[in-house]
C-alpha positions as CSV (number, residue, x, y, z in Angstrom):
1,X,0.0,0.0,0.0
2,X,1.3,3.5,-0.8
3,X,0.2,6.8,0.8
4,X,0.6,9.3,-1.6
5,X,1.6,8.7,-5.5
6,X,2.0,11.3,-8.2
7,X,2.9,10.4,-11.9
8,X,2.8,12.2,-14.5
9,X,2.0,11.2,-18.8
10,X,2.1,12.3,-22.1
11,X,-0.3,11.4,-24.6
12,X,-2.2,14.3,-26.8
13,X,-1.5,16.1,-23.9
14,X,-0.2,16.1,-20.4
15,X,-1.8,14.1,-17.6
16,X,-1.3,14.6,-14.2
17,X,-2.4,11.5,-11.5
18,X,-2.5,11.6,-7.9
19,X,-3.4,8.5,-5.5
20,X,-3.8,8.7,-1.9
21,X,-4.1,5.2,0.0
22,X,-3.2,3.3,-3.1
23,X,-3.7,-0.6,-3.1
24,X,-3.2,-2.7,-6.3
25,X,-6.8,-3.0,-6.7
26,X,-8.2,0.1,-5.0
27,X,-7.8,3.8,-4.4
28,X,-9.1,6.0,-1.5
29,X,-8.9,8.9,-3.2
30,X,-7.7,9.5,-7.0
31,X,-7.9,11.8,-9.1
32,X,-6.3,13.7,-12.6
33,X,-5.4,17.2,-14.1
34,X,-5.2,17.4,-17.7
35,X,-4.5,20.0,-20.6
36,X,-5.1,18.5,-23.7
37,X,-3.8,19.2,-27.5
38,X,-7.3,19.3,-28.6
39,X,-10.5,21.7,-27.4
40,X,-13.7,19.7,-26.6
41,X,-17.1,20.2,-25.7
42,X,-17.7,21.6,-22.2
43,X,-19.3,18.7,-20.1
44,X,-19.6,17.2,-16.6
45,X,-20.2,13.7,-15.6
46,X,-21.2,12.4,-12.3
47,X,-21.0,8.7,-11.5
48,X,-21.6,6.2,-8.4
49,X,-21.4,2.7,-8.2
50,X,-19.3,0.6,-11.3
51,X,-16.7,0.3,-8.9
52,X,-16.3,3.4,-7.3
53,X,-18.4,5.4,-4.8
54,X,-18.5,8.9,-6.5
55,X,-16.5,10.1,-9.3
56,X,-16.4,14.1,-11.2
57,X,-15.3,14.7,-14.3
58,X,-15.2,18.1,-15.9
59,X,-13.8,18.9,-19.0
60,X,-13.7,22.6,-20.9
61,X,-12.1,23.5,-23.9
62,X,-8.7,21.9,-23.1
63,X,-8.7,21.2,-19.7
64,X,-9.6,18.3,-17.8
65,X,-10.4,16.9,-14.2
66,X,-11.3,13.6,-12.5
67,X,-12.1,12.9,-9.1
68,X,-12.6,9.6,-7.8
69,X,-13.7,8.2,-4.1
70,X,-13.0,4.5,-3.1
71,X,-12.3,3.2,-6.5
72,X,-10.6,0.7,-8.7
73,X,-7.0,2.2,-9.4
74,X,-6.5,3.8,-12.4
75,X,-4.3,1.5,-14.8
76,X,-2.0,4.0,-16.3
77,X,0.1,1.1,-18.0
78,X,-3.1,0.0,-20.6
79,X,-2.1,1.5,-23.4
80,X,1.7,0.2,-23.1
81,X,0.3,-3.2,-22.5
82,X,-2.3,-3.2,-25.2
83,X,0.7,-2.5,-27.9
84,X,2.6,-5.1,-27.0
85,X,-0.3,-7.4,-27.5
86,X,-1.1,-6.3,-30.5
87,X,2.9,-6.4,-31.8
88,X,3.0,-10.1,-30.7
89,X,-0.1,-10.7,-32.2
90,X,1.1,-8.9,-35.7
91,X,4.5,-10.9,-35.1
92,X,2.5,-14.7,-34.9
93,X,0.4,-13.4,-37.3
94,X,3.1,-12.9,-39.9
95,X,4.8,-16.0,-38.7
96,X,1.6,-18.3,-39.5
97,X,1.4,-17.2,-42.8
98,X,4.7,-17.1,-43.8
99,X,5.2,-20.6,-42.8
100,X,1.8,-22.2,-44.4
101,X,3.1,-20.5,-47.8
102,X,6.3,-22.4,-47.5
């Protein structure tokens, strides 16, 4: 369990995540600053239950925030991990059909 955790990310934009109580499943308290590349639509969405107790996210023109209470942890590595499925999967892929042409 870790008290406090900050990391930051880069992608169309830079992301800013804080955790306070963080488990491996679960999060006290989380929550994320953002200024994207892009403008959006203004909008605010309030959510309970779907693992979480309460979550807030605002978004206007290029700025973003999320709150969470007592939810599942925010799995910043998905789109790293989602990659390198997909390279292995290109990699066998090519691999199968070089070998049945041979």
């Amino acid at each position: 369990m870790k008290l406090i955790e900050f990391t930051v990310r880069e992608d169309f934009g830079r992301d800013y995540y804080f955790f306070f109580f963080k488990t491996k499943k679960y999060t006290l308290i989380q929550g994320s600053l953002g200024w994207y590349d892009y403008p959006s639509w203004p909008y605010c969405q309030i959510n309970m239950g779907m693992g979480r107790i309460f979550s807030i996210l605002i978004q206007v023109y290029k700025f973003g925030f999320d709150l969470e209470f007592c939810g599942r942890t925010f799995n910043l590595n998905y789109l790293q991990e989602l990659q390198e499925d997909e390279s292995n999967w290109t990699q066998s892929w090519w691999l199968r059909s070089y070998n049945t042409r041979t």
